[in-house]
C-alpha positions as CSV (number, residue, x, y, z in Angstrom):
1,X,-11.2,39.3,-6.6
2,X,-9.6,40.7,-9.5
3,X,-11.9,42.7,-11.6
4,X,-9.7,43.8,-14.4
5,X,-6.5,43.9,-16.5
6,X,-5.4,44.5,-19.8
7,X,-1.4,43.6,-19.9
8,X,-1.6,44.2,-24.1
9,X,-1.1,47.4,-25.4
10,X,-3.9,47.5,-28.2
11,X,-3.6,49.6,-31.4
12,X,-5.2,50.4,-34.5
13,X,-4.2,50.7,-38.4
14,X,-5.5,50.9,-41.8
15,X,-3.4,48.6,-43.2
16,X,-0.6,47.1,-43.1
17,X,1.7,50.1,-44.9
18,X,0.0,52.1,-42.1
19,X,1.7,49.7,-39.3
20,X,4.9,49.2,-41.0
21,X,5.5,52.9,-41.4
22,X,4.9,52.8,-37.2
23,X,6.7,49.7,-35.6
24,X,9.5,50.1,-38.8
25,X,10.3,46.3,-39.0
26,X,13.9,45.2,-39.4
27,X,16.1,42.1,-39.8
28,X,16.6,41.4,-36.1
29,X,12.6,40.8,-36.6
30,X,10.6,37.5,-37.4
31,X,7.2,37.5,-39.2
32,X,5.5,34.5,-39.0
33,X,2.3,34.4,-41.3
34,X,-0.1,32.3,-43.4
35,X,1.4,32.8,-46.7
36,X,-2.1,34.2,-48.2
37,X,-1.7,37.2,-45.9
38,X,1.8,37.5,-46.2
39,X,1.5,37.5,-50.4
40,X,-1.4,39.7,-50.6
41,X,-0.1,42.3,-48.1
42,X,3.5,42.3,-47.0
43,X,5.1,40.5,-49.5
44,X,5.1,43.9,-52.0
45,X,6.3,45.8,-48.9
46,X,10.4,44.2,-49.5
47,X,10.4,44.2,-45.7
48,X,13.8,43.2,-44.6
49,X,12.4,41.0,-41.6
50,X,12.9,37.4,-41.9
51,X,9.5,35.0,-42.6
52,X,8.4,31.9,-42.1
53,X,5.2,30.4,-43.2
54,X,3.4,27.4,-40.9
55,X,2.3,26.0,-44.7
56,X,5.6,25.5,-45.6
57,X,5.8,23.0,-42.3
58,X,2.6,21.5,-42.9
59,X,0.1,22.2,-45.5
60,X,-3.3,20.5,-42.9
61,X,-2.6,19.9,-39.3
62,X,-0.5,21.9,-37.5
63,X,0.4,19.6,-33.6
64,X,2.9,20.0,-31.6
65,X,5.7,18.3,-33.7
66,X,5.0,20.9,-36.3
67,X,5.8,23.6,-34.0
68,X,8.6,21.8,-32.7
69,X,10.6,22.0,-36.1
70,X,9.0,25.7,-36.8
71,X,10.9,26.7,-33.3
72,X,14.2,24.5,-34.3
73,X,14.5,27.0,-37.1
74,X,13.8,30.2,-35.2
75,X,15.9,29.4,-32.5
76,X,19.0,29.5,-34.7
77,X,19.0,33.2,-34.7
78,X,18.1,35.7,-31.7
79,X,15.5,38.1,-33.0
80,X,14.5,40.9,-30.9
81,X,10.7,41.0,-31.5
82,X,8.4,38.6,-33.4
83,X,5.2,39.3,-35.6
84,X,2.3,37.1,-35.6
85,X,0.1,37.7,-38.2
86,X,-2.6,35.4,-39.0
87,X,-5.6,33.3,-37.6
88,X,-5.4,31.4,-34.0
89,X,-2.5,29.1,-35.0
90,X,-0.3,31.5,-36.3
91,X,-1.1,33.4,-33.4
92,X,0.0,30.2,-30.9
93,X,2.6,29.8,-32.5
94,X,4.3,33.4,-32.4
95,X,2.9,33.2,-28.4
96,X,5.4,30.3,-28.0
97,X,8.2,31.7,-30.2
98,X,8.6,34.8,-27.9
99,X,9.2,32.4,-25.1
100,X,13.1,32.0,-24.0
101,X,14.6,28.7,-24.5
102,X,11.9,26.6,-25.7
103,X,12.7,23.8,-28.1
104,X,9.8,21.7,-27.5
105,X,5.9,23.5,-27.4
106,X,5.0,20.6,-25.1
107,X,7.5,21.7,-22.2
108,X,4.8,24.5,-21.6
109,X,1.8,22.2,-21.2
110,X,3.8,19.9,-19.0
111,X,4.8,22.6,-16.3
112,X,2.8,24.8,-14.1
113,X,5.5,26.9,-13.8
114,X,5.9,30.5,-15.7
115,X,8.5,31.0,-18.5
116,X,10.5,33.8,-19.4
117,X,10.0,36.1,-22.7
118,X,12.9,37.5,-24.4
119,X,11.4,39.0,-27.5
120,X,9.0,41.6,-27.7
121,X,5.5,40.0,-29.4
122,X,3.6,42.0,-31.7
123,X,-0.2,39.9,-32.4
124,X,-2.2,40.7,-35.4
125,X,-5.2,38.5,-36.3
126,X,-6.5,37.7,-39.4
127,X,-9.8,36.8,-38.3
128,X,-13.0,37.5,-36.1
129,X,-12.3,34.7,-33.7
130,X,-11.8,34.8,-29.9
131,X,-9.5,37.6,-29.2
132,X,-6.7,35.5,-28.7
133,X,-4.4,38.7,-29.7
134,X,-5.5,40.1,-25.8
135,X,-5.1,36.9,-23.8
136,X,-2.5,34.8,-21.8
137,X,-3.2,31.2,-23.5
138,X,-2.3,29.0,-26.0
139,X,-4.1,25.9,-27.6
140,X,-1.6,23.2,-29.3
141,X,-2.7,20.1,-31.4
142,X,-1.0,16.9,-29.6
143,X,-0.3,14.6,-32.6
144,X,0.2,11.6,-30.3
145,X,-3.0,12.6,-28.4
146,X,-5.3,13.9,-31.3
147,X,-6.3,16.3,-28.6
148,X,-6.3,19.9,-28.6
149,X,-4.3,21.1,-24.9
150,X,-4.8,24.9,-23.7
151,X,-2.0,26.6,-21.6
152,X,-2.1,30.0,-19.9
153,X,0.6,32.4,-18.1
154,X,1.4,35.8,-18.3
155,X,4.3,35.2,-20.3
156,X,2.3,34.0,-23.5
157,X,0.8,37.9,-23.5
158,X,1.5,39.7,-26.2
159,X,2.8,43.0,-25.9
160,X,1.0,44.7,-28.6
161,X,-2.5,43.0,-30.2
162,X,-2.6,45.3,-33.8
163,X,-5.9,45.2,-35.6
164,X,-5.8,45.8,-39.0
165,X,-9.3,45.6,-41.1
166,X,-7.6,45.1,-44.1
167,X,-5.9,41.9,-43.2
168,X,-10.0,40.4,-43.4
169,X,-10.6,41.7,-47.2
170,X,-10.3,38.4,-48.2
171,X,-11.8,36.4,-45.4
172,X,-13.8,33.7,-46.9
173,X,-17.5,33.6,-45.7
174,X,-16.9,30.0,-44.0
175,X,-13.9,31.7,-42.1
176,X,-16.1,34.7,-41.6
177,X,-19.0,32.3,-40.2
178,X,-16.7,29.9,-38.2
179,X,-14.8,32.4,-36.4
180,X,-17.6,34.7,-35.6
181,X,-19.5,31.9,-33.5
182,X,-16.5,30.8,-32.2
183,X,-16.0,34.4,-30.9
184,X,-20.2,34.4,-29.8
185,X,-20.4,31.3,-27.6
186,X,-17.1,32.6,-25.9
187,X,-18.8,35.8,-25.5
188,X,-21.5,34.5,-24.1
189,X,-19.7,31.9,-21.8
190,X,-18.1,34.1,-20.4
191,X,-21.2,36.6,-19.9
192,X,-22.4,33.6,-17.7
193,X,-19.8,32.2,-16.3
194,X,-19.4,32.5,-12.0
195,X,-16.2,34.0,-12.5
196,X,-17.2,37.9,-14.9
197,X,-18.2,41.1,-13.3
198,X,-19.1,44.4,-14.7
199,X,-16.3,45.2,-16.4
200,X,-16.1,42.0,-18.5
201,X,-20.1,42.6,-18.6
202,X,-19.1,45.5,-21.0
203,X,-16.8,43.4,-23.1
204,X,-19.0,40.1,-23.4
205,X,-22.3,41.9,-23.7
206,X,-20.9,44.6,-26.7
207,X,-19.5,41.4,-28.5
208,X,-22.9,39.4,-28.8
209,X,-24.6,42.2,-29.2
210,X,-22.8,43.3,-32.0
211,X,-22.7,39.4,-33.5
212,X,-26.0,38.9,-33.6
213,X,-27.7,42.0,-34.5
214,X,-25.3,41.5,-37.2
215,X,-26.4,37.4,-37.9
216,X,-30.1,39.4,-38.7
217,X,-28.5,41.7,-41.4
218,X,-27.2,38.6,-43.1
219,X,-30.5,36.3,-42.0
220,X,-32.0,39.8,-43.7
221,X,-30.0,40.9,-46.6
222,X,-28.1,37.3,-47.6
223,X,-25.1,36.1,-47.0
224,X,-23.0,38.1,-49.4
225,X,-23.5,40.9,-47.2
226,X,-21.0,40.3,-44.7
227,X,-17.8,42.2,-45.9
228,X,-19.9,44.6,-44.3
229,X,-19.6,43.5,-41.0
230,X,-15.8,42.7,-40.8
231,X,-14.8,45.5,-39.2
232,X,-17.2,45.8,-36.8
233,X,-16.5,42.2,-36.0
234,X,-13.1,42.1,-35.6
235,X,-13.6,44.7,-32.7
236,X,-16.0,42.8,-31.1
237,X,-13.7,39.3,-31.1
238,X,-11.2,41.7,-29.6
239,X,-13.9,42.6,-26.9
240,X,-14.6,38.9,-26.8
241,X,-10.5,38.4,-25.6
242,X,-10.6,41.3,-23.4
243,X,-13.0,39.8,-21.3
244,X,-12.3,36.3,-21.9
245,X,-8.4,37.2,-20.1
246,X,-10.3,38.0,-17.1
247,X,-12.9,35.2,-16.7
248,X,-11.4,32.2,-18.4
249,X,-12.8,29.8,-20.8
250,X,-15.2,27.3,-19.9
251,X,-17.2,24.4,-20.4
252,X,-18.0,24.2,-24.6
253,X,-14.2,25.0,-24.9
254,X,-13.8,22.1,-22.7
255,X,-16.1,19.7,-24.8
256,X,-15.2,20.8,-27.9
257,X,-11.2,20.3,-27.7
258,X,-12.0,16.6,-28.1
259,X,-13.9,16.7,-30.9
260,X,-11.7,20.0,-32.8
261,X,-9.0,17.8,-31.7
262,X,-9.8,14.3,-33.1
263,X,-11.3,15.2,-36.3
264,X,-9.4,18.5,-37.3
265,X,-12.9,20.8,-37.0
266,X,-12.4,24.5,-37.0
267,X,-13.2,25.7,-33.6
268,X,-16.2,27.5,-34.4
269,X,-18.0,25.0,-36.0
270,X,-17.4,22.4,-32.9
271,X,-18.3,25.1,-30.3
272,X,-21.5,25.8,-32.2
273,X,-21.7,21.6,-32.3
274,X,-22.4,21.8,-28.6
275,X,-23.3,25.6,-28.4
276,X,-27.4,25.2,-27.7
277,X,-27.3,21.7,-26.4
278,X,-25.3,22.9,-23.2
279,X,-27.3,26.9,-23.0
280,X,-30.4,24.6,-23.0
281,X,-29.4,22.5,-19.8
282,X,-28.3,25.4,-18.2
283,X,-31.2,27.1,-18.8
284,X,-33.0,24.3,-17.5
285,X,-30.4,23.8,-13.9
286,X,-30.9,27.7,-13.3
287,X,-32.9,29.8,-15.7
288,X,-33.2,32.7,-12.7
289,X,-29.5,33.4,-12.8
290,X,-27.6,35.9,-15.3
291,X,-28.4,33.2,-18.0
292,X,-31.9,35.0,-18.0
293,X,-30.3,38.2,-19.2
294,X,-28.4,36.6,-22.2
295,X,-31.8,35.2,-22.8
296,X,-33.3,38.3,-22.6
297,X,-30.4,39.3,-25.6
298,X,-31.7,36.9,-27.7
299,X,-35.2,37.0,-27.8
300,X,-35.1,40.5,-27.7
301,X,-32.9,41.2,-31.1
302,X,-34.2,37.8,-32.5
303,X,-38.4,38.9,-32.0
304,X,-38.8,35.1,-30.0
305,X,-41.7,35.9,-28.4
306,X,-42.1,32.1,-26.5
307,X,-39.7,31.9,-24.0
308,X,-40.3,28.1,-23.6
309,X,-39.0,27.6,-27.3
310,X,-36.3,30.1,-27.4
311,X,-33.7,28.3,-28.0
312,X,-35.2,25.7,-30.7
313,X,-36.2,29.5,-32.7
314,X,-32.5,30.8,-32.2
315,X,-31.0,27.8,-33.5
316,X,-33.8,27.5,-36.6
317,X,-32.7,31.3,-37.1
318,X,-28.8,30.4,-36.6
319,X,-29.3,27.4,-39.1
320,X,-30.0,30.1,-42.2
321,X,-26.5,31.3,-42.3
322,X,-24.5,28.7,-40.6
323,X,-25.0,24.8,-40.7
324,X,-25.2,22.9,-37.9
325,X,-23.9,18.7,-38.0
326,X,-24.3,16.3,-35.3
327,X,-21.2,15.3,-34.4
328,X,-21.1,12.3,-36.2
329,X,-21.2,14.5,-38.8
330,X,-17.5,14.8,-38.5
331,X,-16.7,11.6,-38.1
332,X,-17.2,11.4,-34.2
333,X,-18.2,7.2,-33.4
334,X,-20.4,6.1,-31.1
335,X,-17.5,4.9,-28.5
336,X,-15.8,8.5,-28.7
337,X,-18.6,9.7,-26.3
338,X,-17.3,7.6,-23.1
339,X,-13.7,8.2,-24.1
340,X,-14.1,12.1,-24.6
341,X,-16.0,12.1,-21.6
342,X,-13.6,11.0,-19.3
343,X,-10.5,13.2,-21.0
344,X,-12.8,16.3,-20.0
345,X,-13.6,15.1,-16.5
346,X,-9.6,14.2,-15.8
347,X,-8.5,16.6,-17.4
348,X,-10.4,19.8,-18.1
349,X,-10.9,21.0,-14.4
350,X,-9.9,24.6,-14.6
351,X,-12.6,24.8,-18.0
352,X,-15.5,23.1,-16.0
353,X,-15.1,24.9,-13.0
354,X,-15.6,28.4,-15.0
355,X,-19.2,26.1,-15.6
356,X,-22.7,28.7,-15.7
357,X,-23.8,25.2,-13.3
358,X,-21.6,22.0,-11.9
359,X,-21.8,19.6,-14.6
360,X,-20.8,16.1,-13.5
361,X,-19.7,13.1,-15.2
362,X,-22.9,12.2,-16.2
363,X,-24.2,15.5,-17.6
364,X,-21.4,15.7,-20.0
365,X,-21.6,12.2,-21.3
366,X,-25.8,13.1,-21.8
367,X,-24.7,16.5,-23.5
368,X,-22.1,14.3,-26.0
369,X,-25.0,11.7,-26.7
370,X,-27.7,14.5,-27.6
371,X,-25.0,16.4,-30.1
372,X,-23.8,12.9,-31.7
């Protein structure tokens, strides 16, 4: 069994001057970045790297035919390294740039084989998501599908994750939010999940502990608070990836692709959709397993005294700085609940069987009614 590796060399900066006076970007480089990030903090910098801007592709949904003509235009010069700066998307997209010879960002999700990279990839988030900057996968929007599909292989690791704290100044508080669960429930997942050990112990358990004593600061102080917390944060979503490139994802990833994917929701907030529904019923299949020690994490730095309510309290407590919709909030019907149930049963093995418990066909289309 393997316990741990960590193919990404991770550093450290400041800011952005900082990292530019270190890797010394030049014009056999590519940056790709949201525009935001790239005017606030690069753009002053006259960097003599070429750029390109995801926004200037397609202002909303970003699928697969939108990275297709994104790689069309890098491929029409060889750049020796590429910089991905930016949130998740960004992040794919530089993952699959760095590849050799790909033209179309579905060949990867239609082969189990490995590809080749020919440029060095340099991975600096934006956010406090998942820690994508430190693992081997990528997720890509199928516009034909209006599914979200994951790939993973040791190719799509970068070969330096930068973190930056400036880059999150101006992270809004519903990025902030979003991202932050999305980087909890995959924390905790994988805390759970049949495939961590004590090394991703240390990773998973640091990240939601640091998440939610920090959710009681802002329950505590307000929401305004939280430029406080980004820097903490953005460590522990790195922790979160650390881990997560060990163990896997698993069964609310698997869930909520369909509904991300449909209705264009942010990850965080459909992760969170499903995020106490599905602890509940594993609590309920095997509370004695290591689900009883991330319960323990929550009572204890949430003060839930009643164990046999712990999870209606955490979510009361969650609701005060994050909303929670059903999922036909988002537009999800009733006759999406078969359907997505089915796509995730055919086709989200490797995600359900990283499961806390065995959920079957049943159990998931249960979990999809009690969230819609």
């Amino acid at each position: 069994m393997r316990l741990f590796e960590l193919k990404t060399r991770i550093y450290r900066f400041v800011s952005f001057d900082d990292f530019v006076q270190y890797f010394q970007l030049s014009k056999d480089d590519l940056l790709i970045s949201n525009k935001s990030v790239f005017i606030n903090y690069i753009d002053n910098l006259k960097l003599p790297s070429d750029s390109i801007f995801p926004s200037d592709y397609e202002q909303h949904k970003i699928t697969d035919l939108v990275v297709d003509k994104i790689l069309k235009d890098i491929n029409k010069k060889h750049y020796k390294r590429i910089f991905a700066v930016g949130e998740d998307t960004v992040i794919n997209i530089g993952k699959i740039a760095a590849l050799s010879n790909i033209t179309h960002s579905k060949d990867i999700l239609d082969s189990d084989r490995d590809f080749s990279k020919d440029k060095t990839l340099v991975l600096i988030p934006t956010t406090c998501g998942i820690g994508n900057e430190v693992t081997c996968c990528a997720s890509i929007q199928i516009a034909k599908s209006h599914t979200k599909c994951q790939t993973c292989f040791d190719s799509l690791y970068g070969d330096y994750a930068v973190l930056i704290p400036e880059l999150l100044k101006d992270l809004p508080f519903d990025a902030f939010i979003s991202s932050s669960m999305d980087s909890l429930i995959h924390a905790a997942e994988i805390f759970i999940s049949p495939a961590s050990n004590s090394y991703t112990d240390l990773y998973s358990q640091n990240a939601i502990e640091t998440i939610l004593t920090g959710y009681i600061k802002l329950i505590e102080k307000g929401i305004d608070y939280y430029p406080n917390l980004l820097e903490e944060y953005q460590t522990a979503s790195n922790y979160t990836g650390i881990a997560s490139a060990i163990t896997g994802n698993s069964t609310i990833d698997a869930l909520s692709y369909m509904l991300s994917g449909k209705y264009n929701i942010p990850n965080g907030y459909a992760n969170y959709t499903f995020f106490i529904e599905v602890f509940k019923k594993y609590t309920r299949e095997n509370p004695y397993g290591k689900i009883k020690y991330f319960n323990n994490i929550v009572s204890d730095i949430f003060n839930i005294k009643n164990d046999s309510n712990l999870y209606d309290e955490f979510q009361d407590a969650l609701m005060e700085i994050i909303e929670k919709k059903p999922g036909s909030g988002y537009g999800m019907t009733y006759s999406d609940i078969e359907a997505f149930s089915k796509s995730i049963v055919d086709r989200q093995h490797n995600l359900l069987s990283n499961s806390y418990v065995p959920l079957s066909y049943k159990d998931i289309l249960d979990i999809y009614k009690n969230i819609y």
